[in-house]
C-alpha positions as CSV (number, residue, x, y, z in Angstrom):
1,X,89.4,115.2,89.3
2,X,86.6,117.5,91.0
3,X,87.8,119.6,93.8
4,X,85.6,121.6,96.5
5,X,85.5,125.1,96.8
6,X,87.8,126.3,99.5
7,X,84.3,128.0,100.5
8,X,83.1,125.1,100.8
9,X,86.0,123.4,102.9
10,X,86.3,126.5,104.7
11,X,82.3,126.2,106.0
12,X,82.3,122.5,107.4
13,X,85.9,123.2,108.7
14,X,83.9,125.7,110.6
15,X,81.0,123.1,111.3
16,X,83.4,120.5,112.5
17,X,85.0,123.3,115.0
18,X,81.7,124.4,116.3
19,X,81.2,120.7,117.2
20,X,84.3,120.7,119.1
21,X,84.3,123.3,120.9
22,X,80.6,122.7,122.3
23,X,82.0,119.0,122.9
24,X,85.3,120.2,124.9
25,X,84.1,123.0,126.0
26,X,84.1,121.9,129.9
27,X,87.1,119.3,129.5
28,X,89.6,120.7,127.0
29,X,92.5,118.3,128.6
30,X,91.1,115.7,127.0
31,X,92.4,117.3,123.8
32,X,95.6,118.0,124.9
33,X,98.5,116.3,122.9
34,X,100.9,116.7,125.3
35,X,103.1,119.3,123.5
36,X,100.6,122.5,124.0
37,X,98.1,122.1,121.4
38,X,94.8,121.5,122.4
39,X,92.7,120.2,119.2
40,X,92.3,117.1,117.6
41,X,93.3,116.2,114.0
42,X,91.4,116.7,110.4
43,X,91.8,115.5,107.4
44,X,89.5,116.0,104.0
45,X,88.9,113.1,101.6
46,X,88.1,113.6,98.1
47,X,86.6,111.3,96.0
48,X,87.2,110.4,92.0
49,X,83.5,110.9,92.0
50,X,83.5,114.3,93.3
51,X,82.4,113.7,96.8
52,X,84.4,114.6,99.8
53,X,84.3,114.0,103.3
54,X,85.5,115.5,106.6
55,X,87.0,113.3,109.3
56,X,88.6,114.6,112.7
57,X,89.8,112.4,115.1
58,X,92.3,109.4,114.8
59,X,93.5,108.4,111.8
60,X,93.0,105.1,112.7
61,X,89.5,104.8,112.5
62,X,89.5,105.9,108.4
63,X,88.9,102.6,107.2
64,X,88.6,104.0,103.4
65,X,91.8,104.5,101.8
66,X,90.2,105.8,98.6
67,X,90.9,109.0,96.9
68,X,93.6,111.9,98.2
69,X,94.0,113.3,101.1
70,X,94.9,116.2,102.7
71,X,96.0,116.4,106.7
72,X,95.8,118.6,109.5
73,X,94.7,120.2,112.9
74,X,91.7,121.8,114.1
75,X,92.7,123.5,117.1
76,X,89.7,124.1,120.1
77,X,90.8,127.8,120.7
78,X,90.2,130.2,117.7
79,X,91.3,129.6,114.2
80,X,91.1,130.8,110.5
81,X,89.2,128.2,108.6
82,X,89.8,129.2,105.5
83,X,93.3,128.8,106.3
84,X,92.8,125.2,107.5
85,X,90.5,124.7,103.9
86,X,93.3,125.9,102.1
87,X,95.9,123.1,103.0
88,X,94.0,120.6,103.0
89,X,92.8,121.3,99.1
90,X,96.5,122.0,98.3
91,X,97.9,118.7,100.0
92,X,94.4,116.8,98.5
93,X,96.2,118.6,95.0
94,X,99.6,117.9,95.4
95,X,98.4,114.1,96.4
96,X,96.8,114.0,92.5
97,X,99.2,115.0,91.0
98,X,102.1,112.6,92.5
């Protein structure tokens, strides 16, 4: 299997935070989970072809279960996207390979 460049990731990570913070940027609350963290979800999809998607926001709107997947949070405030990129190859990885 094909996997992205954490580069790669790493840059619409960054492209999907943009987005949120210009979206939130009056009315953070509305991303409040209740526990202190103000963000919403992401999760990277990878293909057997090679492509791979970014989706943020509830899981339960991914209505294609192909592929692996990795998890996690894209907080509003500030945050390493390489870091974020980085998990979600290796749980994407670690998905294969199980």
């Amino acid at each position: 299997m094909w996997y992205p460049s954490i580069k790669d990731v790493a840059h619409d990570v960054a492209v999907e935070h943009r987005a949120l913070r210009s979206m939130f940027r009056h009315s953070p609350k509305q991303l409040d989970d209740g526990e202190g963290n103000t963000g919403t979800d992401i999760r990277l999809q990878i293909l057997e072809d090679g492509n791979w998607y970014i989706h943020t926001g509830l899981s339960d709107y991914d209505t294609d279960h192909h592929g692996v997947w990795g998890a996690g949070f894209l907080p509003l405030g500030r945050c390493n996207t390489a870091s974020i990129a980085k998990d979600l190859l290796e749980q994407c990885k670690d998905m294969a390979e199980s």
